[in-house]
C-alpha positions in Angstrom: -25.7 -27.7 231.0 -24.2 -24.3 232.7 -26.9 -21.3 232.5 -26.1 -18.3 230.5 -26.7 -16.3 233.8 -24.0 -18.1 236.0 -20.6 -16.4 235.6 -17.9 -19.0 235.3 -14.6 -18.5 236.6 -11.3 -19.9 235.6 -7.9 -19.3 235.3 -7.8 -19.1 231.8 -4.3 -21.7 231.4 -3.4 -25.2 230.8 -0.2 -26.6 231.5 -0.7 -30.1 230.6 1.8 -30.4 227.3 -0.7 -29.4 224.2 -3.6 -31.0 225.3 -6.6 -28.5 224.8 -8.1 -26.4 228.0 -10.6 -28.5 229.5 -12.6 -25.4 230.9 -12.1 -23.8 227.7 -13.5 -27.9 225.7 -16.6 -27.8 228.0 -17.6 -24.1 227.6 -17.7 -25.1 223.9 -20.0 -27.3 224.2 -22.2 -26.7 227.6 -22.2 -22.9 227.1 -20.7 -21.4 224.0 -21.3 -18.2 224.7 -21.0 -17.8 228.9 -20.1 -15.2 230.7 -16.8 -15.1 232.8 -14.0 -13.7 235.3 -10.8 -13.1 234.1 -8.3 -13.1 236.3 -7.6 -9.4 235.8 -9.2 -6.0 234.8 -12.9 -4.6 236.0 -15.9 -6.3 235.4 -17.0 -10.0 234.0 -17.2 -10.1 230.4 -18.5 -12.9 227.7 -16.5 -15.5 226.4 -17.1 -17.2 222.8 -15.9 -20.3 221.7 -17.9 -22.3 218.9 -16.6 -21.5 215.3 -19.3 -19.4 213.4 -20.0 -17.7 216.4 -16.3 -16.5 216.5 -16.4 -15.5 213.1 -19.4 -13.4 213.8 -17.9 -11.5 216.8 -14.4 -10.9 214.8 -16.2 -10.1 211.6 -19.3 -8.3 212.4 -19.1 -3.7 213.0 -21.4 -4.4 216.2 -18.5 -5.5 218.1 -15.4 -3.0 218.4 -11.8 -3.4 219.7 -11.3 1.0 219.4 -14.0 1.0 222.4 -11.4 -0.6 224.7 -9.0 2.3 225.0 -9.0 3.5 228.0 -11.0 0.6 229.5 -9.5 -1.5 232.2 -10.9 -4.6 230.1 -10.9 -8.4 232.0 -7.8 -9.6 230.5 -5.5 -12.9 231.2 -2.2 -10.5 232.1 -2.1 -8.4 235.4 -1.0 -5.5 232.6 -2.5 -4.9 229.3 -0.1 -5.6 226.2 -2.1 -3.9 223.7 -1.4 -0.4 223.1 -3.8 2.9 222.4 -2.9 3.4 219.1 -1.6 -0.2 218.0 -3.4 -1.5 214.9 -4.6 -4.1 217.8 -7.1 -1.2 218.6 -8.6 0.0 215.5 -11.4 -0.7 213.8 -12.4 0.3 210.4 -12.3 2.9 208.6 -9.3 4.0 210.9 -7.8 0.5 210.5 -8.6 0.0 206.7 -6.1 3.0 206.2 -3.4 1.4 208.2 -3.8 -2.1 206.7 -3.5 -0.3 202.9 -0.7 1.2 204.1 1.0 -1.9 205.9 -0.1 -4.1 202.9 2.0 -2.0 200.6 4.9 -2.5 202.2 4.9 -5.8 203.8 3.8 -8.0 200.6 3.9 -11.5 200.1 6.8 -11.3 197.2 8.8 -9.3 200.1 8.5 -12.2 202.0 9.4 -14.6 199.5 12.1 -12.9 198.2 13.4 -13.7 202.3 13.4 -17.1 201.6 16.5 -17.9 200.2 18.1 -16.4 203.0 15.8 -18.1 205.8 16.7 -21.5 204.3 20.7 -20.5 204.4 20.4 -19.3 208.3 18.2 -22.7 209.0 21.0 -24.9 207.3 23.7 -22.4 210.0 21.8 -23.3 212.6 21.3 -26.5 211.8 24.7 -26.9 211.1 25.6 -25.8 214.8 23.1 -28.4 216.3 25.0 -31.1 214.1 28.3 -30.3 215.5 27.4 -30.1 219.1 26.2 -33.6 218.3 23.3 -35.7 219.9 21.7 -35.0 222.9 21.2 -31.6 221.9 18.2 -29.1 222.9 16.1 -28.4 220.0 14.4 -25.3 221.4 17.7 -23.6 221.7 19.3 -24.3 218.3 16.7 -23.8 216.3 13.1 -22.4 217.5 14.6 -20.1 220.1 16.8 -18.0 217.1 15.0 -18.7 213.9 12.4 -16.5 213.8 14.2 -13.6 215.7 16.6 -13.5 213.3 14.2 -13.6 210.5 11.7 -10.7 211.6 15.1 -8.7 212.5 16.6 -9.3 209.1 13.5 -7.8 207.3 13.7 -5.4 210.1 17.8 -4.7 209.9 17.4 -4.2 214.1 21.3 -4.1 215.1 22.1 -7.6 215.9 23.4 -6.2 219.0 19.8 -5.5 220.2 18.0 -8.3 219.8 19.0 -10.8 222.7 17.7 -7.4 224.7 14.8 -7.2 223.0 13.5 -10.9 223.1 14.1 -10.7 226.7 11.8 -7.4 227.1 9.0 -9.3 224.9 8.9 -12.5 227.0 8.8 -10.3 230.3 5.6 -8.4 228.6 3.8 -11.7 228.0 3.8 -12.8 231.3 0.3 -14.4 233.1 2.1 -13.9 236.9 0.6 -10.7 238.8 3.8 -10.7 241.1 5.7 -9.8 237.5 3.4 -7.0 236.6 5.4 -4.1 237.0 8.3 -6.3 235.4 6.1 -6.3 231.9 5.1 -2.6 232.6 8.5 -1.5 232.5 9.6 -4.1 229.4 6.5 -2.5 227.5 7.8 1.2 228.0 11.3 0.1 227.0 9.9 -1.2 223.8 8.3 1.3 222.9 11.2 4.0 223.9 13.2 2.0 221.8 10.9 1.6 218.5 10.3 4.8 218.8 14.0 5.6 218.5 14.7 3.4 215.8 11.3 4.4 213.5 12.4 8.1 213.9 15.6 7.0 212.2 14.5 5.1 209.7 12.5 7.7 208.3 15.1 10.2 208.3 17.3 7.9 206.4 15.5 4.8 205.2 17.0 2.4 203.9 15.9 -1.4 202.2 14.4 -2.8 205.6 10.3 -3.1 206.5 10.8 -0.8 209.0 12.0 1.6 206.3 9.0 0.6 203.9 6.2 1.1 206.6 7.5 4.6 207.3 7.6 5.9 203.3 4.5 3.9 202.3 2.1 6.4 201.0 -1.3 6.3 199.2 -2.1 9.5 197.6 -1.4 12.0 200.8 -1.5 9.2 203.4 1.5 8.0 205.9 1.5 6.1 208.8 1.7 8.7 211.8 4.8 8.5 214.3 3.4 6.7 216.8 1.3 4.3 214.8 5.1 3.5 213.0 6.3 2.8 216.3 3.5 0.5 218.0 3.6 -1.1 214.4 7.2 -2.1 214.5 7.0 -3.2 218.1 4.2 -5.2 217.3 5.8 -6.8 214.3 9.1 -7.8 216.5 7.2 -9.2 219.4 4.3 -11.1 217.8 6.5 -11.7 214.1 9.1 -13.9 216.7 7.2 -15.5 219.1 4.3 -17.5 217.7 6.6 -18.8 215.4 9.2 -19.7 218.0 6.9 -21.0 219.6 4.8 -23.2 217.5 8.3 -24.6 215.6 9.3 -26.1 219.0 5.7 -27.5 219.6 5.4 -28.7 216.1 8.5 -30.7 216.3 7.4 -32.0 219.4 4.5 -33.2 218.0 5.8 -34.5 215.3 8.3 -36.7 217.0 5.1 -37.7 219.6 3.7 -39.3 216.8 6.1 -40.3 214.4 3.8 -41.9 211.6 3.3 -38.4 210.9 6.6 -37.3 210.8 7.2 -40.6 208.5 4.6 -39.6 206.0 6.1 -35.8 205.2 9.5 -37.4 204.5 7.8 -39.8 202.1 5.7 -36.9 200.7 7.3 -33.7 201.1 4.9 -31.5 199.0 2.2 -32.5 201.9 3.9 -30.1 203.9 2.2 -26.9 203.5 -1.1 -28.5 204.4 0.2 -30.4 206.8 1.7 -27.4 208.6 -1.8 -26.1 208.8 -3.2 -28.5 210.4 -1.1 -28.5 212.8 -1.7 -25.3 213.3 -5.3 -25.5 213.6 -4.5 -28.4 216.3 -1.7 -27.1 218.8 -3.4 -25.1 221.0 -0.4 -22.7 220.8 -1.2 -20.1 223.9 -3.3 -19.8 227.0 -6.8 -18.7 226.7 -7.5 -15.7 225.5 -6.0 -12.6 223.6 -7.5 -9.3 223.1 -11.3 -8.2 223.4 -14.2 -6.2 222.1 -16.7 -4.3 223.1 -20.8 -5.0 222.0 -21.7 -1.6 220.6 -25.5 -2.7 220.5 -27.5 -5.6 221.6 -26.6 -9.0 219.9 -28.5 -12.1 220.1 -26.6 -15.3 219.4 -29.3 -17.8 220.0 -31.6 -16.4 222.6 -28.5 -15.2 224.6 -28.1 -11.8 224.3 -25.0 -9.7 224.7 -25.8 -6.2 225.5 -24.8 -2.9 224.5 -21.1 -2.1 226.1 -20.5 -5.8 227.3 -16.6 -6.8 226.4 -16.4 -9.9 224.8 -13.6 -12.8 224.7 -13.2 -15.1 221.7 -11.4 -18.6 221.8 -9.5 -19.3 218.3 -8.5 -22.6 220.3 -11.6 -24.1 220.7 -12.9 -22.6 217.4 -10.6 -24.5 215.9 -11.0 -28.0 217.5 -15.2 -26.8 216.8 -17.3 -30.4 216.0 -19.8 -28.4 214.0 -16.6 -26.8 211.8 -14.2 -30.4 211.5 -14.9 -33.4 211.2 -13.1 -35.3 214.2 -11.9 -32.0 215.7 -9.3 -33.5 218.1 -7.7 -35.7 215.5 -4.7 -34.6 213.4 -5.9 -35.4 209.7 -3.2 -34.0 207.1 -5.8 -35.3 204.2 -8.7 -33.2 205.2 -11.4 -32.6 202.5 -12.3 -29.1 202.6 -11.1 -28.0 205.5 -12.6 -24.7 207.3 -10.4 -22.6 207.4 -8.2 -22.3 210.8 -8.4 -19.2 213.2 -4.9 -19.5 214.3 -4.0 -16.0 212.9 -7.0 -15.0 214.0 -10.2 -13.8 211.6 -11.5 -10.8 209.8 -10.0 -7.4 210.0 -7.8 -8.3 212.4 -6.1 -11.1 210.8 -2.6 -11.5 211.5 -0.4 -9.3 209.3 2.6 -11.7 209.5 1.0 -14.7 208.8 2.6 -14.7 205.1 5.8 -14.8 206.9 4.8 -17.0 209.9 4.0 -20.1 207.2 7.1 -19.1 205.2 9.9 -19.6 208.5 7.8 -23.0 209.6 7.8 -24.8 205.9 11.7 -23.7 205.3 12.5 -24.7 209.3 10.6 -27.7 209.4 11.0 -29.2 205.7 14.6 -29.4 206.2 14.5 -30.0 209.9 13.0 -33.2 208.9 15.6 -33.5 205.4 18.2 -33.7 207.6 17.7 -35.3 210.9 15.5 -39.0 209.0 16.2 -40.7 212.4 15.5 -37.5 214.9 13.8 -38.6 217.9 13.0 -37.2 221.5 16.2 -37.8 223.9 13.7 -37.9 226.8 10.7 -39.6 227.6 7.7 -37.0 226.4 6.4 -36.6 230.0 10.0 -35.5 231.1 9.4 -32.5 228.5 9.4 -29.4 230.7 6.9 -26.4 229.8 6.3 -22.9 230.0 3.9 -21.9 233.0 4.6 -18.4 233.0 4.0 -16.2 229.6 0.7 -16.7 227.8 2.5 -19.4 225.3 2.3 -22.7 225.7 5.6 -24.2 224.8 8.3 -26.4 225.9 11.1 -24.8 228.0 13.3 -27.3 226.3 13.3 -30.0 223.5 15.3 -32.4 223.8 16.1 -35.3 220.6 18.7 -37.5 219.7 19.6 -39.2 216.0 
């Protein structure tokens, strides 16, 4: 067993395809709740990894993500990525407002009603990647423009702007402390530009998101200027790159283990649950994302986090969590009542795009897998190169054959 006193320290990142941290694993289960170095920021802080504890830390008004402003907070990235007034940062009643406001214009019938035109830009692309014929690299056909293309039609960001702007959001992520000033400077370009384009948008809106979030009112409430902007920035970054992401490593999981990919083509309407257990599975990023701060003592178990002590949460090892699934590490597309996952995070900070997120991967994947009855990897898995740089885990390129 490690003692709640040490401090462990780790790197916080896993390069070894999708299989789960081992640091991260054994924290779990020696030390759930431990305290740690991050490679960046002041101090040590506590990280938490088993399920309900997660929940509790997410959930619970002792623990606050507003007391980080203007904390240099232990963080995974030599630059923090969240910003003062993102919705990142708030905490209710502050954030209760925004969320009202955000809900009312980014609804789940908005998102549907994008459907129609996701499926006709997945069978363009797809379309593309038939032509080009076999060997071709998944990752670039599909995952790479997918989602940006989605988030950006909601959007209506000038087609023009976007190759700019996916390259700005992949310099932000990075883990690399030799590329810190790089991600300062993408950060402060996104923002300059957001900024920009909110301004105009509610001067003249139009039938975009961008255009919805800015007129949304309840009773004499707007969102503020610079709340607008953080908010669309924050929708473009995250609303492209987990999904780009986790398209490229479901597919490679998929064709890793192709009895599964055999059983959704027999039963296609197991794909919505299937896609979330896959989800709950893929340990999609490295480590950790963004903090909180203890604003009194907490006792989880006899080990007490103090008053003012930040605190780390693991979705990844939450959800591969023995005491939350049954066979944690084992992808089960017939669970019985499974816990919900923590992929899109939990409680009042719950993704905003998640509607949207689901939406992209069961339109990109169901006919990814329509289409292609025969796809299969054109290289040996271990030949499968992956990211070592951003705080995704994905794979740099995908190639498959048919």
């Amino acid at each position: 067993m490690t003692g709640v006193d040490s401090v462990q320290t780790c790197p916080f990142r896993h390069d070894d395809a999708l299989e789960p941290d081992p640091f991260m694993t054994r924290m779990r289960t020696e030390a759930p709740v431990t305290r740690v170095r991050m490679p960046y920021g002041e101090g040590e802080c506590w990280l938490v990894t088993r399920y309900e504890d997660v929940k509790t830390v997410t959930s619970d008004r002792r623990f606050s993500r507003a007391a980080l402003v203007g904390r240099d907070f232990p963080r995974i990235t030599p630059a923090p990525i969240a910003q003062s007034e993102s919705i990142n940062l708030m905490d209710p009643p502050a954030l209760n407002r925004v969320r009202r406001l955000i809900n009312k214009a980014f609804t789940t019938p908005q998102v549907e009603a994008l459907r129609p035109w996701t499926q006709r830009a997945v069978d363009g692309l797809l379309d593309t990647m038939a032509e080009s014929g076999p060997p071709v690299d998944i990752a670039y056909h599909l995952a790479d423009r997918l989602p940006l293309l989605t988030i950006c039609e909601l959007l209506d960001v000038p087609e023009a702007d976007r190759p700019q702007l996916r390259q700005r959001a992949m310099e932000m992520m990075s883990m690399n402390a030799a590329d810190r000033n790089t991600a300062v400077e993408a950060k402060a370009w996104l923002r300059a530009y957001f900024s920009e384009l909110t301004a105009e948008r509610r001067r003249a809106p139009g039938d975009d998101l961008i255009s919805a979030l800015a007129t949304a009112r309840i009773g004499d409430e707007m969102l503020e200027k610079d709340e607008l902007t953080v908010l669309a920035m924050l929708l473009v970054i995250t609303g492209h790159d987990t999904t780009t992401y986790n398209i490229s490593n479901i597919v490679y999981t998929l064709l890793t283990r192709p009895e599964l990919a055999v059983e959704l083509r027999a039963r296609p309407e197991l794909l919505p649950q299937a896609l979330e257990e896959l989800l709950r599975h893929i340990p999609f990023r490295q480590g950790v994302g963004i903090p909180r701060v203890a604003l009194e003592d907490v006792d989880f178990d006899g080990v007490v986090i103090r008053a003012r002590d930040t605190v780390h949460v693991s979705y990844l090892t939450a959800n591969r969590d023995e005491l939350a699934y049954a066979r944690p590490d084992e992808l089960d597309f017939h669970r019985e009542d499974p816990a919900p996952h923590m992929t899109f995070g939990w409680g009042s900070h719950h993704c905003l795009g998640a509607h949207l997120a689901r939406m992209v991967l069961q339109v990109s994947i169901g006919t990814l897998l329509t289409r292609f009855p025969d796809l299969r990897l054109a290289v040996p898995a271990e030949e499968v190169r992956w990211n070592t740089v951003s705080i995704w885990r994905y794979p740099l390129a995908l190639p498959v054959t048919w």
